[in-house]
C-alpha positions as a Markdown table, in Angstrom:
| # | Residue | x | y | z |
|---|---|---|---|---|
| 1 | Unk | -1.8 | 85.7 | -94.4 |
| 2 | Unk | 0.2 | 86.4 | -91.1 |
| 3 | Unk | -0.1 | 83.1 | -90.1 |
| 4 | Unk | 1.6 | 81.4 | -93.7 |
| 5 | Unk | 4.6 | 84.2 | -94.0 |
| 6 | Unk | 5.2 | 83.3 | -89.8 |
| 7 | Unk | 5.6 | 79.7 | -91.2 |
| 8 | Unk | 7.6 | 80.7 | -94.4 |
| 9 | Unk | 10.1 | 82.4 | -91.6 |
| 10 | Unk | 10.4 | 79.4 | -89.1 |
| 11 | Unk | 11.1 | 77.0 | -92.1 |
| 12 | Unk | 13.5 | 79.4 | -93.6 |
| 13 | Unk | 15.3 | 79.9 | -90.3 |
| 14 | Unk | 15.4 | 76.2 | -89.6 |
| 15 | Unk | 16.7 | 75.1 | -92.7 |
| 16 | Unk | 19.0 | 77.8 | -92.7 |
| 17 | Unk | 20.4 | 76.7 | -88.6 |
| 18 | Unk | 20.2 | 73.2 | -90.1 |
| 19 | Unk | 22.7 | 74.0 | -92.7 |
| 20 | Unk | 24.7 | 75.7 | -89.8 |
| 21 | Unk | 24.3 | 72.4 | -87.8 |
| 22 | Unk | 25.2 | 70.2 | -90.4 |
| 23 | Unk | 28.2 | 70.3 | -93.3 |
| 24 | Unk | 26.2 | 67.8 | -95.7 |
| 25 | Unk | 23.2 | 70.6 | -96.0 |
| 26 | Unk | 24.4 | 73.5 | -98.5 |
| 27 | Unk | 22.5 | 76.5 | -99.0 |
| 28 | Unk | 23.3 | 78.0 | -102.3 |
| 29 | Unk | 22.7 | 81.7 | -103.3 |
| 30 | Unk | 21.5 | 84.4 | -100.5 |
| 31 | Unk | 18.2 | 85.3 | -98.5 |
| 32 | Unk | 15.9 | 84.8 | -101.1 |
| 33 | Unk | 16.6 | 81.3 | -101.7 |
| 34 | Unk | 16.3 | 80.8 | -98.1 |
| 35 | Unk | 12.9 | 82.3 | -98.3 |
| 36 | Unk | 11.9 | 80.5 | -101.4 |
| 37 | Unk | 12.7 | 77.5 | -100.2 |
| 38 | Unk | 11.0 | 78.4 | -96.7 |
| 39 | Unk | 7.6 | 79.0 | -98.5 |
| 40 | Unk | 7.9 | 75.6 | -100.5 |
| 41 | Unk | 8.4 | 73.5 | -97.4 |
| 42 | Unk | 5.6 | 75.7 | -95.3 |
| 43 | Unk | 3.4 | 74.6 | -98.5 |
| 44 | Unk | 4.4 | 71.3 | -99.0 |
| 45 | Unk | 4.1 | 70.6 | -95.1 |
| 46 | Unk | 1.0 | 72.2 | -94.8 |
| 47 | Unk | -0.8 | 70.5 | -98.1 |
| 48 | Unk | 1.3 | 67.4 | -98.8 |
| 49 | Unk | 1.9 | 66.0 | -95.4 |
| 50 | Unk | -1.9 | 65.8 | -94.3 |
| 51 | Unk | -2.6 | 63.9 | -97.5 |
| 52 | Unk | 0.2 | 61.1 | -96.7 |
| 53 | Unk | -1.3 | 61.5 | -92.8 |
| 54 | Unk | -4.9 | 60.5 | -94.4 |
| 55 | Unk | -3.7 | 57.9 | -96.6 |
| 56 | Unk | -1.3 | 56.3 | -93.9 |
| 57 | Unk | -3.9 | 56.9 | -91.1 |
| 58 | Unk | -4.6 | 53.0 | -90.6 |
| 59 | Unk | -1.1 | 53.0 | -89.8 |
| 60 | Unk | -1.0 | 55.7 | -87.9 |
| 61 | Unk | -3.4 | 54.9 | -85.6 |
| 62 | Unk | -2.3 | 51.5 | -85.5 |
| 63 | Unk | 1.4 | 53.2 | -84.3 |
| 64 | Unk | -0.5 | 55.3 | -81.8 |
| 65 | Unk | 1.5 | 58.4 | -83.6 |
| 66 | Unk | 4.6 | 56.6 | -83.8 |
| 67 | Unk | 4.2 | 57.5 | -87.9 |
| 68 | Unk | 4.6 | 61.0 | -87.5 |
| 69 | Unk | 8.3 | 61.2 | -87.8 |
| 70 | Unk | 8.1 | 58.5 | -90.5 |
| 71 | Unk | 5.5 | 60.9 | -92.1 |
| 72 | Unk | 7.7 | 64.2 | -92.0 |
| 73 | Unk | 10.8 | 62.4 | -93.6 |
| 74 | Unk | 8.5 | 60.9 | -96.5 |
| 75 | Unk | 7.2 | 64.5 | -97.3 |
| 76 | Unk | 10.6 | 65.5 | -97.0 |
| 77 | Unk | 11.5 | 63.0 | -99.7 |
| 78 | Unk | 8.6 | 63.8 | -102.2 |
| 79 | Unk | 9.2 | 67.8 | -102.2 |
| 80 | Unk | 13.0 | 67.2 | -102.7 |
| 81 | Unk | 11.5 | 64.6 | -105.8 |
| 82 | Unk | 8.1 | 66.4 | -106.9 |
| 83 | Unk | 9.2 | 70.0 | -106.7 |
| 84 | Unk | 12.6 | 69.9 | -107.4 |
| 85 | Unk | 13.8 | 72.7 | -105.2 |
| 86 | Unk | 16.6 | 70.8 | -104.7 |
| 87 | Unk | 18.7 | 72.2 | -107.0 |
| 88 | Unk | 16.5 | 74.8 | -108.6 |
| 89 | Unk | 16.6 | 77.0 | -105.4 |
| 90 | Unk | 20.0 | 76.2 | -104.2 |
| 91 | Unk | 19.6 | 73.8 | -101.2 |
| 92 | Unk | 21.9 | 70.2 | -101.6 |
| 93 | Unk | 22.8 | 67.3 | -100.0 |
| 94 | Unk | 25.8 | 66.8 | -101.3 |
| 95 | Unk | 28.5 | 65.4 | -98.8 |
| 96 | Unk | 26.5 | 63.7 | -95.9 |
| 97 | Unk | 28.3 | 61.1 | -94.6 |
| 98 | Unk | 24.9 | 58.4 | -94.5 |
| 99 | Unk | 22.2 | 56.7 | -96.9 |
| 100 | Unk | 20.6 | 59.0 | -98.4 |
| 101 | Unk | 17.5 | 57.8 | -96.6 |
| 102 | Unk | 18.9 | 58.3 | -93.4 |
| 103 | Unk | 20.1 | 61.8 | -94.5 |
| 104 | Unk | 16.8 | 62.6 | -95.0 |
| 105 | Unk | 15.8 | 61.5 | -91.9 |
| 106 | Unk | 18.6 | 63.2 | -89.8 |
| 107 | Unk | 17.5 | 66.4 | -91.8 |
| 108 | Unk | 13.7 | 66.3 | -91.7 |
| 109 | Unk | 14.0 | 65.6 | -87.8 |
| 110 | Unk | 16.1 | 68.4 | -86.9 |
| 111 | Unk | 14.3 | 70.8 | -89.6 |
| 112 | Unk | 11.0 | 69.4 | -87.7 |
| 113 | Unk | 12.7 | 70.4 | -84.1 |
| 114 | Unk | 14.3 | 73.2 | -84.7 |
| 115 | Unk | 10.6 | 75.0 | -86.3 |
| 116 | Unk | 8.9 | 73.7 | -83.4 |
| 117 | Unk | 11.4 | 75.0 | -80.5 |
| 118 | Unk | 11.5 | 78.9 | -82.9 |
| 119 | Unk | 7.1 | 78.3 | -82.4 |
| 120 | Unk | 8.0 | 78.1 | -79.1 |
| 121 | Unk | 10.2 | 81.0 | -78.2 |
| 122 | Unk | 7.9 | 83.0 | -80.3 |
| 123 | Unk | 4.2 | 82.3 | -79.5 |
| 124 | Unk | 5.5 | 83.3 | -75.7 |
């Protein structure tokens, strides 16, 4: 249980310094949308993105891991489609400057970055 809220925080945090990094990332409402939608990504990268990784794993392999990044955008995409939490809990892409493919990819790298240098600092 310590282990999903610590991942429910570092998602929440990195969205939340995303939004700070970037002006096309909006943030509607207060802390608890943060948190909401910090548990919905935890879930959705914890269950959804191992069941692309299977299904693509020919292709991974084939990449030697090259995929990964690939693989974090495309869950990305299908928890802003599937879950909706796009709008329903306040987070929108609504002025970024790119495709939105490549605004998904700008997002889900540095969301992906920024949770694994807060892992960082705090498993020391």
């Amino acid at each position: 249980m310590k282990k999903i809220l610590q991942e429910v925080f570092i998602y929440a945090l990195a969205v939340y310094l995303t939004s700070q990094i970037f002006d096309g990332l909006v943030i509607k409402g207060g802390i608890q949308n943060l948190l909401i939608l910090g548990a919905l990504l935890a879930l959705g990268f914890k269950l959804l993105k191992p069941l692309i990784l299977t299904i693509a794993l020919p292709l991974h392999i084939l990449t030697l891991g090259l995929l990964s990044p690939i693989i974090t955008v495309l869950t990305l995409f299908m928890l802003s489609k599937f879950l909706w939490f796009v709008t329903l809990f306040g987070l929108s892409i609504p002025g970024f400057s790119a495709s939105i493919l490549l605004s998904f990819i700008i997002l889900s790298v540095t969301i992906s970055v920024i949770a694994g240098v807060i892992r960082f600092v705090f498993s020391k």
